[in-house]
TIRO-2110 file (N, C-alpha, C; in Angstrom, 1 decimal):
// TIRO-2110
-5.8, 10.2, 10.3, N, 1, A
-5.6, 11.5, 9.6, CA, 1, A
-4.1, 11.9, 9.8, C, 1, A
-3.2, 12.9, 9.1, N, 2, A
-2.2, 13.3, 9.1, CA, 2, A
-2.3, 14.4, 9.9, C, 2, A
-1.3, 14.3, 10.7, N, 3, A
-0.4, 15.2, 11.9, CA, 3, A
0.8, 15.8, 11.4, C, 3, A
1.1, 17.1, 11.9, N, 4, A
2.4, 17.5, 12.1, CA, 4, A
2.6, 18.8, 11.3, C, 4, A
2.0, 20.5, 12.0, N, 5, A
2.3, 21.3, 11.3, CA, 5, A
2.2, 21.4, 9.8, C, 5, A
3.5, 22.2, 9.2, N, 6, A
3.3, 22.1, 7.7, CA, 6, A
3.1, 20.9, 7.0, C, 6, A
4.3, 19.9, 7.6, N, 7, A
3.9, 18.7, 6.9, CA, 7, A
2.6, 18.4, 6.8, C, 7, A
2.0, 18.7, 7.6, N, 8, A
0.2, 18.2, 7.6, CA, 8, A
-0.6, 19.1, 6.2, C, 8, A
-0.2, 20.5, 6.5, N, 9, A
-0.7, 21.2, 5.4, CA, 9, A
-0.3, 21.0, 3.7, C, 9, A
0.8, 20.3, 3.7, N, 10, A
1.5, 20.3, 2.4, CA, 10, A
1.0, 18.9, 2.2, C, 10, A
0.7, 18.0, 3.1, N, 11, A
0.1, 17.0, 2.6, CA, 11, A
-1.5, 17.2, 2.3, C, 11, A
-2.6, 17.8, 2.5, N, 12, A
-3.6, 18.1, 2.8, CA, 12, A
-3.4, 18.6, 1.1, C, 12, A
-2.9, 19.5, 0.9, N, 13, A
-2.7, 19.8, -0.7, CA, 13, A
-2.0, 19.0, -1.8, C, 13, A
-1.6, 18.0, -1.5, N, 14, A
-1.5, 16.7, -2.2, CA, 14, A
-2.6, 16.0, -2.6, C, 14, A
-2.9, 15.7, -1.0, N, 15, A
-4.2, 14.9, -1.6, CA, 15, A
-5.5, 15.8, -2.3, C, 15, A
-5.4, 17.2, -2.3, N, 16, A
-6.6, 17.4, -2.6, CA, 16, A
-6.5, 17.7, -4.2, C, 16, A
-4.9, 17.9, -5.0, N, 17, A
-4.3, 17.8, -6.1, CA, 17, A
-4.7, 16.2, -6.7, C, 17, A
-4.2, 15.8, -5.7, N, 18, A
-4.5, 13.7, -6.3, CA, 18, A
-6.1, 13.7, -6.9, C, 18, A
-6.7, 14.5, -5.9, N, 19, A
-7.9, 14.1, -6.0, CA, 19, A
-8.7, 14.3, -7.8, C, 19, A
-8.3, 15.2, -8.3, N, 20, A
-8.3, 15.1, -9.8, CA, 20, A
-7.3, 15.2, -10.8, C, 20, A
-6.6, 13.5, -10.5, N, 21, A
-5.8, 13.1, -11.1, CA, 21, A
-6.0, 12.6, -12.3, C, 21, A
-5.8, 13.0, -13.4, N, 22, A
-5.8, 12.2, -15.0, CA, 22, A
-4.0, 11.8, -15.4, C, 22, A
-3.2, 11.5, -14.5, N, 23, A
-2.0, 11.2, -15.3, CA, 23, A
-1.8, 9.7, -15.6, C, 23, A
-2.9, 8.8, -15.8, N, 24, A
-3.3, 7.7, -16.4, CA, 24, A
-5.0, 8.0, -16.8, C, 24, A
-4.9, 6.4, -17.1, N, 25, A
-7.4, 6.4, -18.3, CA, 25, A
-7.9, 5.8, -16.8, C, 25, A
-7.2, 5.6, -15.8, N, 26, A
-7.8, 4.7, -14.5, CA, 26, A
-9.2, 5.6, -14.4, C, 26, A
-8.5, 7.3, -14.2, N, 27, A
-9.6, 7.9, -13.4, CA, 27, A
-11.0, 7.3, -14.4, C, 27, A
-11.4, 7.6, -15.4, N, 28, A
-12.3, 7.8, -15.7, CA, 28, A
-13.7, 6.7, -15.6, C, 28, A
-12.9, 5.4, -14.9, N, 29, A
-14.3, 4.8, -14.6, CA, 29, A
-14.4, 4.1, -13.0, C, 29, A
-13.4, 4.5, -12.6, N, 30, A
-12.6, 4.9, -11.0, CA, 30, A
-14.0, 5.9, -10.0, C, 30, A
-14.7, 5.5, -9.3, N, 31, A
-15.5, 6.5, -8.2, CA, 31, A
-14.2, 7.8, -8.3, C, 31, A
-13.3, 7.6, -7.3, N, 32, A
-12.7, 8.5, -6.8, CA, 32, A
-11.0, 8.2, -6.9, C, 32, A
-9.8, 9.0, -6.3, N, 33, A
-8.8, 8.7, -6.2, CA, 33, A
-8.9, 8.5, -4.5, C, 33, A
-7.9, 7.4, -4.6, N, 34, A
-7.9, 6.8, -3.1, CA, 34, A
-7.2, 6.8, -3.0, C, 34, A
-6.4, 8.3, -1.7, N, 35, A
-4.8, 8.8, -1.7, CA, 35, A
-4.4, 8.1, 0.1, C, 35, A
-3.3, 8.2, 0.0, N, 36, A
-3.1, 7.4, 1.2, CA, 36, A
-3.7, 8.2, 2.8, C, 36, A
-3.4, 7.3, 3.9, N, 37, A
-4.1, 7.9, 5.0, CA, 37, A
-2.8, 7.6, 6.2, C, 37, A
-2.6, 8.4, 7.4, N, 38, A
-1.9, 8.6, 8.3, CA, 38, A
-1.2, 8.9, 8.9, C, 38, A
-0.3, 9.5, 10.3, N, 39, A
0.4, 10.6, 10.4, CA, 39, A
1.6, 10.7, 9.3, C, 39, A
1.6, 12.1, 9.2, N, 40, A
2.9, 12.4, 8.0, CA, 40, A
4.0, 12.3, 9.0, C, 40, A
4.0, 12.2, 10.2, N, 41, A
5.7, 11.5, 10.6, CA, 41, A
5.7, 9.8, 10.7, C, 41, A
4.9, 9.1, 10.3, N, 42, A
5.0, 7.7, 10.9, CA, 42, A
6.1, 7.1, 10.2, C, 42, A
6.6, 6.7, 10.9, N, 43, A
7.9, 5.6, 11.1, CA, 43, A
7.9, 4.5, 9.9, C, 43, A
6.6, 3.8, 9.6, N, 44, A
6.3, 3.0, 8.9, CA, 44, A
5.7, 3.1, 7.8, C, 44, A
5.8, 2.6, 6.4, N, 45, A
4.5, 3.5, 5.1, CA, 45, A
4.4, 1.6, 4.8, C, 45, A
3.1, 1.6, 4.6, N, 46, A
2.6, 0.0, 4.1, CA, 46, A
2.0, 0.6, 2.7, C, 46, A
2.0, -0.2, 1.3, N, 47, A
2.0, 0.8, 0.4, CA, 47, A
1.2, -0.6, -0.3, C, 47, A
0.0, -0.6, -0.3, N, 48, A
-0.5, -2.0, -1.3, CA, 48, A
-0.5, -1.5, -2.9, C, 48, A
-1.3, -2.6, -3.8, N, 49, A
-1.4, -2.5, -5.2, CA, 49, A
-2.1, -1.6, -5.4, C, 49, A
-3.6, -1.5, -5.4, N, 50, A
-4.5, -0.6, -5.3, CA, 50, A
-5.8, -0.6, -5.1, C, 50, A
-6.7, 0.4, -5.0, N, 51, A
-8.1, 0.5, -4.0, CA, 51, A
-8.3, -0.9, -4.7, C, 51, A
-9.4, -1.4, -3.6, N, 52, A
-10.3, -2.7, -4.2, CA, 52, A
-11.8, -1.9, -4.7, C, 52, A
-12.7, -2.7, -4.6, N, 53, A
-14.1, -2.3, -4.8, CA, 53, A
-15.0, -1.4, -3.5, C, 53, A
-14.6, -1.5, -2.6, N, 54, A
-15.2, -1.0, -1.8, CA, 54, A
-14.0, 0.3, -0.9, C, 54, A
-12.9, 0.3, -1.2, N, 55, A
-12.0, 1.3, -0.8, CA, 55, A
-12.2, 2.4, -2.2, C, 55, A
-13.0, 2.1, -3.6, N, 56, A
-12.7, 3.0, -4.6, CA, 56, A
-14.7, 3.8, -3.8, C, 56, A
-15.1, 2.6, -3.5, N, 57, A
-16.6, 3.4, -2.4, CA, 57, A
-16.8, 4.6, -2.0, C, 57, A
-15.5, 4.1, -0.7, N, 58, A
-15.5, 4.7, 0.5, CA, 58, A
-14.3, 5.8, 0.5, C, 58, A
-13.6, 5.8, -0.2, N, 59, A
-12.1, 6.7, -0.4, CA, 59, A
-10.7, 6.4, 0.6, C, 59, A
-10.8, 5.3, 0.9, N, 60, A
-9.9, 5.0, 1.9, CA, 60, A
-9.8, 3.6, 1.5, C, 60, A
-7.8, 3.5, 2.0, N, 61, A
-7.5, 2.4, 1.9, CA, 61, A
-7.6, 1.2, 2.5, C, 61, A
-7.4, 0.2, 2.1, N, 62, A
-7.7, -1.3, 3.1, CA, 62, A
-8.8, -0.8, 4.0, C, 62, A
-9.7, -1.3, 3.2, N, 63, A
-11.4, -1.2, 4.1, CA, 63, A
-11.9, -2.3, 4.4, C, 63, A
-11.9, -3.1, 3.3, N, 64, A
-12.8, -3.8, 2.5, CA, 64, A
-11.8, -5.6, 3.0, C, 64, A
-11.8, -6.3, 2.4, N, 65, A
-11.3, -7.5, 3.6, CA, 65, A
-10.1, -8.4, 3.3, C, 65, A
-9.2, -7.2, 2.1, N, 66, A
-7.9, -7.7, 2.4, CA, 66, A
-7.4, -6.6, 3.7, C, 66, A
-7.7, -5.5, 3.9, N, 67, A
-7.3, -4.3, 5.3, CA, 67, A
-7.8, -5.0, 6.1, C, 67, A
-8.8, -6.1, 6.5, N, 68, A
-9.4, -6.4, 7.8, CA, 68, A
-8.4, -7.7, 7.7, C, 68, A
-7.9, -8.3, 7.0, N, 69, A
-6.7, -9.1, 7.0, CA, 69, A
-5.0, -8.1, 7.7, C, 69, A
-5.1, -7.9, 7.1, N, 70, A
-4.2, -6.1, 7.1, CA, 70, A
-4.1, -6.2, 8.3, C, 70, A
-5.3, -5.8, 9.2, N, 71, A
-5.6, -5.0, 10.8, CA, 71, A
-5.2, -6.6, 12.1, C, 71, A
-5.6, -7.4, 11.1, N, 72, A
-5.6, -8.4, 12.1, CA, 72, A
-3.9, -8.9, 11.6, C, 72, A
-3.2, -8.7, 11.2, N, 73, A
-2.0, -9.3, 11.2, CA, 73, A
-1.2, -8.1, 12.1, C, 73, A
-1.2, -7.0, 11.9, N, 74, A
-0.6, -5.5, 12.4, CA, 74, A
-0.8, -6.0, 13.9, C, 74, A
-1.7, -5.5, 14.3, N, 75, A
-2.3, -6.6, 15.9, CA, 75, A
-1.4, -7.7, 16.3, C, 75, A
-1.5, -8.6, 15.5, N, 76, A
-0.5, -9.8, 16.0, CA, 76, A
1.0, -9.6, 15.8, C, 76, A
1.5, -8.4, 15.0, N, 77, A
2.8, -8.1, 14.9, CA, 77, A
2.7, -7.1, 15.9, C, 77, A
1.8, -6.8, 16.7, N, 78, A
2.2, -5.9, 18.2, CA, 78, A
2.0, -4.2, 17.3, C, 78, A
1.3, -3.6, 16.3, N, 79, A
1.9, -2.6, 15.4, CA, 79, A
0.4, -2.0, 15.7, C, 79, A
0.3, -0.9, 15.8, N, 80, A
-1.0, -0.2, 15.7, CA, 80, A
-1.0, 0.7, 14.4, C, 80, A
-2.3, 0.3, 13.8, N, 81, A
-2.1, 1.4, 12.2, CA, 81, A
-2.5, 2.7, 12.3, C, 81, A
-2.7, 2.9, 13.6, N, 82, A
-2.9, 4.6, 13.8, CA, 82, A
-1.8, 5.1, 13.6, C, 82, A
-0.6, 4.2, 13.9, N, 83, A
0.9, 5.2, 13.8, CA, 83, A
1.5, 4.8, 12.5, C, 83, A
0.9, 4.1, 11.6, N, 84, A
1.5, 3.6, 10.4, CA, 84, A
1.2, 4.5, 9.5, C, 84, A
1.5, 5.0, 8.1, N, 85, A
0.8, 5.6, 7.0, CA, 85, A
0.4, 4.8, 5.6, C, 85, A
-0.7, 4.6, 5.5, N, 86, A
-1.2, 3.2, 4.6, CA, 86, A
-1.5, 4.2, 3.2, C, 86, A
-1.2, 3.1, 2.2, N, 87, A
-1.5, 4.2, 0.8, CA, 87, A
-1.3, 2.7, -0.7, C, 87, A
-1.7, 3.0, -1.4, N, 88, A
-1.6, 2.4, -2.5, CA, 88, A
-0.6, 2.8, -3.6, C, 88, A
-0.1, 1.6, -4.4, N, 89, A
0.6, 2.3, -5.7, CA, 89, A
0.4, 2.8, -6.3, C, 89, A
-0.8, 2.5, -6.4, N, 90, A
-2.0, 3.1, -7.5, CA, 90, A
-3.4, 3.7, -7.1, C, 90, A
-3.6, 4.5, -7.6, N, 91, A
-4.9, 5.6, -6.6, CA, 91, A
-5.9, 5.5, -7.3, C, 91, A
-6.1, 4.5, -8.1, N, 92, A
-7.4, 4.5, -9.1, CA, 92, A
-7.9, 3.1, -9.1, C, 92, A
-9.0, 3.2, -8.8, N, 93, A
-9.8, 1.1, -9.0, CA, 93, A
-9.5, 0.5, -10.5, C, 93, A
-8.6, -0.4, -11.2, N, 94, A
-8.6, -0.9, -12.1, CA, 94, A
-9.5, -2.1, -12.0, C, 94, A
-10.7, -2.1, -12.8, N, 95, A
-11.9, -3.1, -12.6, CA, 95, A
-11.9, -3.2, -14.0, C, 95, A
-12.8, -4.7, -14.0, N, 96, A
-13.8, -5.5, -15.5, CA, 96, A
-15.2, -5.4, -14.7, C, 96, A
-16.0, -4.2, -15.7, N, 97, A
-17.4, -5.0, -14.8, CA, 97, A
-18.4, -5.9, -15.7, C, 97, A
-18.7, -6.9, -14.7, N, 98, A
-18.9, -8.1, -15.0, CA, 98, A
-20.3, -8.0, -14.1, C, 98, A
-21.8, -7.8, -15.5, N, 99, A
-23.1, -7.4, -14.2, CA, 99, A
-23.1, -6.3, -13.3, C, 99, A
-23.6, -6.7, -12.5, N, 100, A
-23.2, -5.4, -10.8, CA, 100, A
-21.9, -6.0, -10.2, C, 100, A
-21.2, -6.4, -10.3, N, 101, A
-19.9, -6.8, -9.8, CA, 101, A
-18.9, -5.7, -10.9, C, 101, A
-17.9, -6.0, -10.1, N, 102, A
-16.6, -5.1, -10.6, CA, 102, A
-15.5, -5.6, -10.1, C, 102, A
-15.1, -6.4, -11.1, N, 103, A
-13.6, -7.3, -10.8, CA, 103, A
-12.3, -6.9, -11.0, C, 103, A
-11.4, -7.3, -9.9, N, 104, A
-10.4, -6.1, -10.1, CA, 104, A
-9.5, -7.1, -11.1, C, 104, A
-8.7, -6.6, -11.9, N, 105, A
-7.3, -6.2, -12.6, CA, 105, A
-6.3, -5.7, -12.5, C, 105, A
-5.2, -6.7, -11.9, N, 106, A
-4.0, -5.8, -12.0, CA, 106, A
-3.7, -4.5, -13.0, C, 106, A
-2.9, -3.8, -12.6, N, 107, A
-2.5, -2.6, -12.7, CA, 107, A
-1.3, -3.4, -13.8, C, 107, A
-1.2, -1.9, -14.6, N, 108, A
0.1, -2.4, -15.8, CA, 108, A
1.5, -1.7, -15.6, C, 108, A
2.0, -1.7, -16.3, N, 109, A
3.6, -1.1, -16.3, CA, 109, A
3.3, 0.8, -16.2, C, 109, A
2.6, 1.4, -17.5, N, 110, A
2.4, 2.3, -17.6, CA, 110, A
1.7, 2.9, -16.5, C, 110, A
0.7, 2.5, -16.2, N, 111, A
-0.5, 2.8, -14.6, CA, 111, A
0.6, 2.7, -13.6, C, 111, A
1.3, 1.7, -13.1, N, 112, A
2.4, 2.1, -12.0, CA, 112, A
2.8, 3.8, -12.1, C, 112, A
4.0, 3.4, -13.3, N, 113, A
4.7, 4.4, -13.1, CA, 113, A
4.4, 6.1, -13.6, C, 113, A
2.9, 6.1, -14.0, N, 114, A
2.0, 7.3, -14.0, CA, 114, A
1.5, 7.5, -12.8, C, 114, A
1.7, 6.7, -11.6, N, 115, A
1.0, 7.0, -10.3, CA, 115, A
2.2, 6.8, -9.0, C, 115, A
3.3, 6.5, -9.7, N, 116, A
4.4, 6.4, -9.2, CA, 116, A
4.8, 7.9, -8.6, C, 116, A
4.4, 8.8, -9.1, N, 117, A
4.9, 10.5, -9.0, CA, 117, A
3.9, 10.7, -7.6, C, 117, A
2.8, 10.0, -7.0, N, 118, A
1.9, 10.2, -6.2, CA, 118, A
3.2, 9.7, -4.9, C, 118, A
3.4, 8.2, -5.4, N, 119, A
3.4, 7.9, -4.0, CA, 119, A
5.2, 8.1, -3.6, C, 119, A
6.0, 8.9, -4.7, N, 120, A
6.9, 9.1, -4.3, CA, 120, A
7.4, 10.6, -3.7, C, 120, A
5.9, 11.6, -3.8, N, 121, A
5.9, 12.6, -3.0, CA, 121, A
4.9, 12.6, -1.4, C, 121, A
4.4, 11.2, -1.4, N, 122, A
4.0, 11.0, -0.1, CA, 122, A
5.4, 10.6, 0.4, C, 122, A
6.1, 10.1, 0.1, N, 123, A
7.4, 9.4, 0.4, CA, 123, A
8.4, 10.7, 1.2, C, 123, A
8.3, 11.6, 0.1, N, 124, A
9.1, 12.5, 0.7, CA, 124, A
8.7, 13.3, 1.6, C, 124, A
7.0, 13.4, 1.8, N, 125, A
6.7, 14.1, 3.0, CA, 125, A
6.5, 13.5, 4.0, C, 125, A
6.9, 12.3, 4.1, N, 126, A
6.1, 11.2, 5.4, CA, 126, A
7.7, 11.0, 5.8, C, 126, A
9.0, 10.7, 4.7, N, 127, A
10.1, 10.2, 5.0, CA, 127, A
10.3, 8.7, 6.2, C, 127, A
9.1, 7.7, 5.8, N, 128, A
9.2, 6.8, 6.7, CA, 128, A
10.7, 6.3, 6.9, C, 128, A
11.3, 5.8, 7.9, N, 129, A
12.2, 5.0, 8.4, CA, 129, A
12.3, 3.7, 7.1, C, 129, A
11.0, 2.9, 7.3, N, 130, A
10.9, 1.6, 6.3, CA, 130, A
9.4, 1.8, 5.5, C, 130, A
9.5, 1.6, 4.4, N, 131, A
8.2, 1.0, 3.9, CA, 131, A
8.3, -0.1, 3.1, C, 131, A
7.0, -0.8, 3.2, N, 132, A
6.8, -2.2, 3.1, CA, 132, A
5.9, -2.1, 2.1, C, 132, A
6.5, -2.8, 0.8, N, 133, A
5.7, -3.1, -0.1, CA, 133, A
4.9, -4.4, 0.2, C, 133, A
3.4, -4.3, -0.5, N, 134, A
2.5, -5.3, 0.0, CA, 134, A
2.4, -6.2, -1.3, C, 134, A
2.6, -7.0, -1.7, N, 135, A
3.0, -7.5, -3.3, CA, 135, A
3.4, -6.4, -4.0, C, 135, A
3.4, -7.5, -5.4, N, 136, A
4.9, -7.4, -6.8, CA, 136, A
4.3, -6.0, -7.0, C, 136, A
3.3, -5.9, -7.1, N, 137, A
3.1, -4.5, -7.8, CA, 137, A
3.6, -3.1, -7.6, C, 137, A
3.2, -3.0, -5.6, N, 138, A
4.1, -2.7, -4.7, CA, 138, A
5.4, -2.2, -4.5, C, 138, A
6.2, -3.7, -4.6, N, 139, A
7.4, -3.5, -4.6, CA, 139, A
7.9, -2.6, -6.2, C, 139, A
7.2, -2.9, -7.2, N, 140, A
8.0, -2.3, -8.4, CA, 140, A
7.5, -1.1, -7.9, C, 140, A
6.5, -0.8, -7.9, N, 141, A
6.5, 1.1, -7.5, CA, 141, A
7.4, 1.6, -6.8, C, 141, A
7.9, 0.8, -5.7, N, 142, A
9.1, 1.3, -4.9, CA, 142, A
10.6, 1.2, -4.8, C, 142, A
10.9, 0.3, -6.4, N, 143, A
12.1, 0.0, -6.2, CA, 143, A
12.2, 0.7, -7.7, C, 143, A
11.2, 0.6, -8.3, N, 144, A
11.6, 1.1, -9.5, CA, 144, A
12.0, -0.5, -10.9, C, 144, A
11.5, -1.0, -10.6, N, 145, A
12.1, -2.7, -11.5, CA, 145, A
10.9, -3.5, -10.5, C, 145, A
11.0, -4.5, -11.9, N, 146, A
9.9, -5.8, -11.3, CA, 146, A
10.8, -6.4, -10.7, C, 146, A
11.0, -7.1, -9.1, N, 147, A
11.3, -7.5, -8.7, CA, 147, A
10.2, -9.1, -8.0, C, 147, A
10.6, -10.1, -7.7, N, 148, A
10.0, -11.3, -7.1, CA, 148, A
9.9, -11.1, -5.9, C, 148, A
8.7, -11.2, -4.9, N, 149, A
8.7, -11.1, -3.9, CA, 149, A
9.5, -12.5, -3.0, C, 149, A
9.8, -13.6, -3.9, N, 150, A
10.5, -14.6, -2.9, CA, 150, A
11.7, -14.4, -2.9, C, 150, A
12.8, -13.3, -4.3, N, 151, A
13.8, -13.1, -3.9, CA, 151, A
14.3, -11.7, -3.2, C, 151, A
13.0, -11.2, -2.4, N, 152, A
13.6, -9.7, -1.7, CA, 152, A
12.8, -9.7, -0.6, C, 152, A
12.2, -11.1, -0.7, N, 153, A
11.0, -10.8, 1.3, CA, 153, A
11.3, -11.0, 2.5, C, 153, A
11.6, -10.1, 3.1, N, 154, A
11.6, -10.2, 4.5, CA, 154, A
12.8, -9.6, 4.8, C, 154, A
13.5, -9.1, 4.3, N, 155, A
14.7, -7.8, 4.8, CA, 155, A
14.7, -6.9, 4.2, C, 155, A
15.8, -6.1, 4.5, N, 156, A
15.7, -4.8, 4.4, CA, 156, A
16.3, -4.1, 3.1, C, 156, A
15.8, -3.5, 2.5, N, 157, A
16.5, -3.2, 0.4, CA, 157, A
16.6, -1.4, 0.6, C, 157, A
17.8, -1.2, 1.2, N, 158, A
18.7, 0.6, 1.2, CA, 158, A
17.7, 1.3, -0.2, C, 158, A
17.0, 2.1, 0.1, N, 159, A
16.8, 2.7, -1.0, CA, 159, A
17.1, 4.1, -1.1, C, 159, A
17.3, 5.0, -2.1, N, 160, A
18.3, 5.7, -2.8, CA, 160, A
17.6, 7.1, -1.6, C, 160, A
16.5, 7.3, -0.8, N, 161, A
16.6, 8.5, -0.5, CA, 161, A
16.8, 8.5, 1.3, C, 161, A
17.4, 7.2, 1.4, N, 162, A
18.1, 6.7, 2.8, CA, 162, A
17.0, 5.8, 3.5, C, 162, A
16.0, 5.3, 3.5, N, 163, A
14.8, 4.9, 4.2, CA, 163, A
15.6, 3.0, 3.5, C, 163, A
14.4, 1.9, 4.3, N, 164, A
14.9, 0.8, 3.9, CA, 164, A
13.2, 0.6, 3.5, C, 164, A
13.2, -0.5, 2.4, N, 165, A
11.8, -0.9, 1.9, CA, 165, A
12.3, -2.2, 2.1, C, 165, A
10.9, -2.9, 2.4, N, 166, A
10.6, -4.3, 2.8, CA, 166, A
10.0, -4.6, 1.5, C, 166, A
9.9, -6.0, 1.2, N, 167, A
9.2, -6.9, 0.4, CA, 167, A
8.3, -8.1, 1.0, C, 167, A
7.1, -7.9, 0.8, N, 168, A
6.2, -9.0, 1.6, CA, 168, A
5.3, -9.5, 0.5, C, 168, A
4.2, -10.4, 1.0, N, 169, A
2.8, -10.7, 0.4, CA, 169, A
1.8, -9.6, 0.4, C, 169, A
0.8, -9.6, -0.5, N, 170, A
0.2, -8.6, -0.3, CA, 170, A
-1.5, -9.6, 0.6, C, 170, A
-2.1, -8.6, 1.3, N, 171, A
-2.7, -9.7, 2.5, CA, 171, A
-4.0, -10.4, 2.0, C, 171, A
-4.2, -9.8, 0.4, N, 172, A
-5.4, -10.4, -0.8, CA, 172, A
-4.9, -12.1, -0.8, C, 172, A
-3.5, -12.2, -0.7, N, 173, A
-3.1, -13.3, -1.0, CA, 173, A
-3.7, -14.5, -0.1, C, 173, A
-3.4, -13.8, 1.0, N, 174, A
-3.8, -15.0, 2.3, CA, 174, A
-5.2, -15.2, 2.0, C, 174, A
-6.5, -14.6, 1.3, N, 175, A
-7.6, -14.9, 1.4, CA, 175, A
-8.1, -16.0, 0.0, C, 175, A
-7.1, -15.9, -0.8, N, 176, A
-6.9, -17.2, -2.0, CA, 176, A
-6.8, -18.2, -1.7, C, 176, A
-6.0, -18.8, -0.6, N, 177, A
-5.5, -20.0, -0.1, CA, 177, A
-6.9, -20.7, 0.3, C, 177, A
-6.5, -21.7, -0.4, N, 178, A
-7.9, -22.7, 0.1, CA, 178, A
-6.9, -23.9, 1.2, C, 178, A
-6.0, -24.1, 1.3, N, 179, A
-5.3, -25.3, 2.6, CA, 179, A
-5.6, -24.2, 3.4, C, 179, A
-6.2, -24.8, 5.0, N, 180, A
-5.9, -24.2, 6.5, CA, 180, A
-4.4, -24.3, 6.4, C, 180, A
-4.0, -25.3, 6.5, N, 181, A
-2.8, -25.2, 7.0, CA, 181, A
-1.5, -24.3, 6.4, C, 181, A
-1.8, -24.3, 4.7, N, 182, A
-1.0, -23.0, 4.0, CA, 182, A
-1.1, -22.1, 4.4, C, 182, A
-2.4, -22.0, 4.5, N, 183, A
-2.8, -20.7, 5.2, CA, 183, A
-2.1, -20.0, 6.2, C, 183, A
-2.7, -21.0, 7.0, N, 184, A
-1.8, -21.0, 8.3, CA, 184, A
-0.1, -20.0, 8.6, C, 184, A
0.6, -21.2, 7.6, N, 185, A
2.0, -20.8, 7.8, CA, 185, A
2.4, -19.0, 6.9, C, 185, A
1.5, -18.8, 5.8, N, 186, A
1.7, -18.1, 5.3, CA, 186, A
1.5, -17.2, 6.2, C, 186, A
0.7, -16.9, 7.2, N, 187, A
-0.2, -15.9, 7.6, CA, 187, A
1.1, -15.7, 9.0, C, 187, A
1.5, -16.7, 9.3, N, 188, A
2.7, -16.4, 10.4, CA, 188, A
3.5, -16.0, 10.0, C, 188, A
3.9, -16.3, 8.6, N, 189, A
5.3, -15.5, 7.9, CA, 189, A
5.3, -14.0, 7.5, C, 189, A
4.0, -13.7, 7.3, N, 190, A
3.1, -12.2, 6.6, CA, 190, A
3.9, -11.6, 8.0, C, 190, A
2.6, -11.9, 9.4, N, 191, A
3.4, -11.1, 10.8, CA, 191, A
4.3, -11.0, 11.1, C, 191, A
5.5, -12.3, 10.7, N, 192, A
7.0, -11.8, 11.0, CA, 192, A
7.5, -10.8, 9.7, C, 192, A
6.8, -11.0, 8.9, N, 193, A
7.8, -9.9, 8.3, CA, 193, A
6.9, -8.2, 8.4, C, 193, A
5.9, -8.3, 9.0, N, 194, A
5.4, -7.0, 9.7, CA, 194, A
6.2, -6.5, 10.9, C, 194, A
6.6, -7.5, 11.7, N, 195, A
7.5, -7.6, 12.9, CA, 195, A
8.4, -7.0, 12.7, C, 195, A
9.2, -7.8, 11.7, N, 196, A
10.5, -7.1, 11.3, CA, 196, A
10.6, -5.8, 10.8, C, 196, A
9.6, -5.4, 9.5, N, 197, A
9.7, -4.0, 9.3, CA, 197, A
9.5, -2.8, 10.5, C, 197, A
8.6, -3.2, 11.5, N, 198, A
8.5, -2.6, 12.4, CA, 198, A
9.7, -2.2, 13.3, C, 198, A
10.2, -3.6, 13.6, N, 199, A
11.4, -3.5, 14.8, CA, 199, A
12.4, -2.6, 14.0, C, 199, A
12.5, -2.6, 12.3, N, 200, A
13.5, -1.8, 12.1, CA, 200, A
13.3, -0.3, 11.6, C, 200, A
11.7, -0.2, 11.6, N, 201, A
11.8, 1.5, 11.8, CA, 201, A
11.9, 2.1, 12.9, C, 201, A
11.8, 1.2, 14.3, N, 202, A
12.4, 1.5, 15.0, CA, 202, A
11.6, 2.6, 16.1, C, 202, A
END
């Protein structure tokens, strides 16, 4: 939950503004808006694409088993996500349903940057040190341009309101890979660049 006097209260009225959001068509076949979660001072913001099927459920982010991917890398980069602030680009489930299943679909250009206004006023109330975009989606909500995650991953990208943003994999990825061994290497490169964001918020 979010900590810290006003900041706590001025976020608390965010999310409960988010909570009947129409500034995209997401809401309307969306459960809920799934606004981010964690202390409004933390050091760190991890910012994925958006809710899956079971985070649009439950109202909270990374639940469901790219976050249990998530929790188990954070851990091995030494990082506790009680002190992190976790949130999505996008606060609405984009799904195809297909039977009783609900398959997700990326998010478009327009859905970003209509939900862009959400996560750039968590931004100013949390004022992380670093945040870490969790894939491409991610990273464009936070840089503002589609950028490639292989030409901006794993250092640090100055952005305009003094904070530094990372570029990583988003941790859906690592559950695609059918090689152990891809697997493998990818999942050690995910931690170091958790590591790294971490050591440099400092």
């Amino acid at each position: 939950m979010a900590t810290g006097g006003n900041s706590a209260v001025a976020w608390a009225a965010l999310r409960e503004e988010a909570a009947g959001c129409t500034r995209c068509h997401l809401f309307r076949h969306a459960t809920r808006t799934v606004f981010g979660e964690g202390p409004v001072d933390a050091r760190l913001m991890l910012v994925g694409e958006q809710p899956g099927d079971q985070e649009d459920l439950v109202g909270r982010p990374f639940v469901g088993p790219a976050g249990q991917m998530l929790d188990r890398a954070l851990g091995e980069a030494g990082i506790d996500r009680a002190r992190t602030y976790v949130t999505n680009a996008v606060k609405h489930f984009k799904f195809l349903p297909r039977g009783k299943r609900r398959l997700h679909q990326k998010p478009d250009g327009p859905e970003i940057e209509a939900c862009r206004w959400w996560l750039d006023r968590e931004r100013l109330l949390v004022r992380p040190a670093v945040t870490v975009a969790l894939g491409a989606t991610a990273a464009r909500a936070l840089i503002g341009k589609v950028v490639t995650i292989t030409a901006t991953r794993g250092r640090p990208i100055p952005l305009p309101d003094g904070g530094d943003g990372w570029v990583t994999i988003h941790p859906s990825y690592l559950l695609r890979i059918e090689d152990k061994a891809a697997a493998a290497r990818e999942y050690a490169c995910f931690v170091a660049d958790l590591r790294g964001a971490w050591e440099q918020a400092g």
